[in-house]
C-alpha positions in Angstrom: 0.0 0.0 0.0 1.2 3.3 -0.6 1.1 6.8 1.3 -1.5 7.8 -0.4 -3.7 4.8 0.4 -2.9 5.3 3.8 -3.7 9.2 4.4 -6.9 8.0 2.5 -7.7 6.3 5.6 -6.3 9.1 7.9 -9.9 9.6 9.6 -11.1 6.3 10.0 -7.6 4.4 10.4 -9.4 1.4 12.3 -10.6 0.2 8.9 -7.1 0.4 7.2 -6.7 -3.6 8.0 -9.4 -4.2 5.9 -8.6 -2.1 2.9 -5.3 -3.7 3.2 -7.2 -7.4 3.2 -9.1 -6.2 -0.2 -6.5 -4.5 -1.6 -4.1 -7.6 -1.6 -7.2 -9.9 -3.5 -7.9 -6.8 -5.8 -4.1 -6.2 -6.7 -3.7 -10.0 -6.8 -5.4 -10.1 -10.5 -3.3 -9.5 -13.9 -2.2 -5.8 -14.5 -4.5 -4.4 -12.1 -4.0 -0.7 -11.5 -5.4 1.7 -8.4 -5.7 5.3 -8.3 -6.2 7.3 -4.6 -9.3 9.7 -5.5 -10.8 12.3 -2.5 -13.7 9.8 -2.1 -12.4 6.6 -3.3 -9.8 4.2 -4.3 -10.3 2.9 -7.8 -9.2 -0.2 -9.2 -8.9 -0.6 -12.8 -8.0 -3.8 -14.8 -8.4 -2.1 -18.2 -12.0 -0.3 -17.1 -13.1 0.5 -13.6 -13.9 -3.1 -11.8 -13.6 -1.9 -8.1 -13.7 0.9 -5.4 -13.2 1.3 -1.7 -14.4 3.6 -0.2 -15.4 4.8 3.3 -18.9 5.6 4.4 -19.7 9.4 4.5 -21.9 9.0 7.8 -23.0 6.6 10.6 -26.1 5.0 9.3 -28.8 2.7 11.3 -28.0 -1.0 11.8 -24.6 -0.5 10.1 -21.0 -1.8 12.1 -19.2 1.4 13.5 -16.2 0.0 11.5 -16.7 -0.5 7.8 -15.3 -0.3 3.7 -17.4 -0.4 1.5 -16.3 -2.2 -1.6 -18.0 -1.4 -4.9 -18.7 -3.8 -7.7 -19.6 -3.2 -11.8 -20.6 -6.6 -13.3 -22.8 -7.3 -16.3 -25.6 -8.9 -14.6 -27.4 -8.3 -11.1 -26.6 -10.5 -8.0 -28.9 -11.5 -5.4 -27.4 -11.7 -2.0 -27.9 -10.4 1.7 -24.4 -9.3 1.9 -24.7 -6.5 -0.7 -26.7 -3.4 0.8 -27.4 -1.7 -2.6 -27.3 -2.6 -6.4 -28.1 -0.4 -8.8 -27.9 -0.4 -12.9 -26.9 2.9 -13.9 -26.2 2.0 -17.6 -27.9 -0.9 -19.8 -26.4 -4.1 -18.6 -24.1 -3.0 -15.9 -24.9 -3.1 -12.7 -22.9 -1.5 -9.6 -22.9 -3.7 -6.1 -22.2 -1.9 -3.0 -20.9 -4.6 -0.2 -20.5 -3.5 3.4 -17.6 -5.6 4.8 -16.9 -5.2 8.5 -14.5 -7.6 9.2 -12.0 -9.8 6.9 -13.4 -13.1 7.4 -16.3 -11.7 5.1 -13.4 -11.7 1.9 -14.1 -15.2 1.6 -14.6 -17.4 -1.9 -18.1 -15.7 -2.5 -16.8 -12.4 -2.2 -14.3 -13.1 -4.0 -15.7 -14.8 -7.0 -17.6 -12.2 -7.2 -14.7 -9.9 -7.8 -13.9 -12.4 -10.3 -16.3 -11.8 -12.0 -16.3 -7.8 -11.9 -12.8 -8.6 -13.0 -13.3 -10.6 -16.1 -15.9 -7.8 -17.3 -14.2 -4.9 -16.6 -11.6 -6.9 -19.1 -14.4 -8.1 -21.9 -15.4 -4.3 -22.4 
């Protein structure tokens, strides 16, 4: 991670072991790059495939310690462990998934990065 990634997380630094848990299956694909932005960290592999990002507010029956990872696939998923999908453009849909503690990066989640992965590649 660099020192950029890290200031990112200067106001919430108890969720810098999770970014640094994503980050290491995000930058584990094929010619993946990240770029630090004032709200988000971007992860490209070609196109956009993933951000982190923190949340802007406490919200109701949220964790007090959270990322939020964000998703853009070519088809909609189904799944209590993502808090918000939306299609913004004709066949892509962006997943918002909460993730409060590393043992929630497991296959699932990570298929479905995968997935985001191999589309963000395709286009």
């Amino acid at each position: 991670m660099n020192a950029e990634a890290k200031r990112f997380f200067a106001k919430m630094p108890e969720t810098l072991p999770l970014y640094e848990s994503i980050e290491a299956v995000l930058l584990s694909f094929h010619d993946v790059k990240f770029k630090v932005h004032k709200t988000q960290i971007s992860f490209y592999a070609k196109r956009l495939f993933a951000a982190v990002w923190l949340p802007i507010r406490p919200m109701k029956n949220r964790p007090d310690n959270y990322i939020i990872l964000t998703l853009a696939l070519h088809h909609r998923i189904d799944s209590p462990r993502i808090a918000e999908v939306l299609e913004p453009y004709p066949r892509r849909w962006t997943h918002h998934i909460i993730i409060s503690d590393s043992s929630e990066i497991d296959p699932e989640l990570k298929s479905w990065i995968d997935q985001a992965y191999q589309f963000a590649r395709s286009r």
